[in-house]
C-alpha positions as CSV (number, residue, x, y, z in Angstrom):
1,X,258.3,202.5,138.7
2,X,259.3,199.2,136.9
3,X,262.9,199.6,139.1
4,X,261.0,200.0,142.3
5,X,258.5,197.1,141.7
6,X,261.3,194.7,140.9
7,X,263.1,196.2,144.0
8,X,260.2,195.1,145.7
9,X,259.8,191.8,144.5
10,X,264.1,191.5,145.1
11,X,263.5,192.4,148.7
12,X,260.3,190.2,149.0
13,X,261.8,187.2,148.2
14,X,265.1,187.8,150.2
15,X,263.3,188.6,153.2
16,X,260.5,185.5,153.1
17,X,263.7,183.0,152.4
18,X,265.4,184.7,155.1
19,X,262.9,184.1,157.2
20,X,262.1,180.7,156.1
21,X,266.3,179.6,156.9
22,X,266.7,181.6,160.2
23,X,262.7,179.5,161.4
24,X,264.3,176.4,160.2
25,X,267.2,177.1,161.8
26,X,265.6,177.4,165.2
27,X,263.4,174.4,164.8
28,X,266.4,172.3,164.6
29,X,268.0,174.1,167.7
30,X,264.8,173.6,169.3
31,X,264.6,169.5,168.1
32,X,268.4,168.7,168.6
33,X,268.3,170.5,172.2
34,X,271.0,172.7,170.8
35,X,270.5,176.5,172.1
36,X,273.7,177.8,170.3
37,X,272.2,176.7,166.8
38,X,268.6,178.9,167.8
39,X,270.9,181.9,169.1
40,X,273.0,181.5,166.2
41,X,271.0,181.5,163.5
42,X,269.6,184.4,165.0
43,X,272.6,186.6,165.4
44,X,273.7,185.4,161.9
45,X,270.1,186.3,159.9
46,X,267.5,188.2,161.9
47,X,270.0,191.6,160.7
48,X,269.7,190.8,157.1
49,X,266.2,189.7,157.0
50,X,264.9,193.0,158.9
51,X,266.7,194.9,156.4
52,X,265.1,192.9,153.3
53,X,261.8,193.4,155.1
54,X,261.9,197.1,155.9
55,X,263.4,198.0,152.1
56,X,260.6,196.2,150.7
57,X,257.7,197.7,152.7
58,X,259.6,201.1,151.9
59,X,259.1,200.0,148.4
60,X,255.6,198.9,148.8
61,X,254.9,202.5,150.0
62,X,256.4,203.9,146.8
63,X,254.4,202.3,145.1
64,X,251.2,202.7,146.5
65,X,251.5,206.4,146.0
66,X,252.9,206.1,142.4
67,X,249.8,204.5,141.3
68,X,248.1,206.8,138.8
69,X,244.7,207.9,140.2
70,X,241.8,206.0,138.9
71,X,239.2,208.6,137.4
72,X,235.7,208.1,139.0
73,X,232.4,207.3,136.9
74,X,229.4,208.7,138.4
C-alpha cells in the first residue's frame, strides 16, 4: 500500500499544480484581453490535469478499502 499512497500523493501534487498553471493561465488571458492564451492553456493542460486527477482519486479509492478494519470496543 506504501506504492499506492505515494502514487496518490505523485498524482495529487501533479494535478493541484496543473490546475494552479492552466487557472493562471486563464487569468492572464482574461487580464491581457488575450482569448488564444485562455483557449490555449486549456487545450494544452486541462488533458493532463484530468488524468492526474482521476488516477489519484482511483488511488484514493484503493486505499480507502485497503485500510485494515478497526476492531470495535463495546
Amino acid at each position: 500500500m506504501k506504492f499506492i499512497k505515494l502514487m496518490f500523493l505523485l498524482f495529487l501534487a501533479a494535478f493541484m499544480l496543473g490546475g494552479l498553471i492552466l487557472v493562471t493561465g486563464q487569468i492572464v488571458g482574461v487580464l491581457t484581453l488575450n482569448g488564444a492564451l485562455v483557449g490555449g492553456s486549456k487545450d494544452v493542460l486541462s488533458g493532463i490535469t484530468f488524468a492526474a486527477a482521476t488516477a489519484a482519486g482511483l488511488c484514493a479509492f484503493v486505499l480507502q478499502y485497503s485500510k485494515s478494519p478497526v476492531a470495535e470496543e463495546d
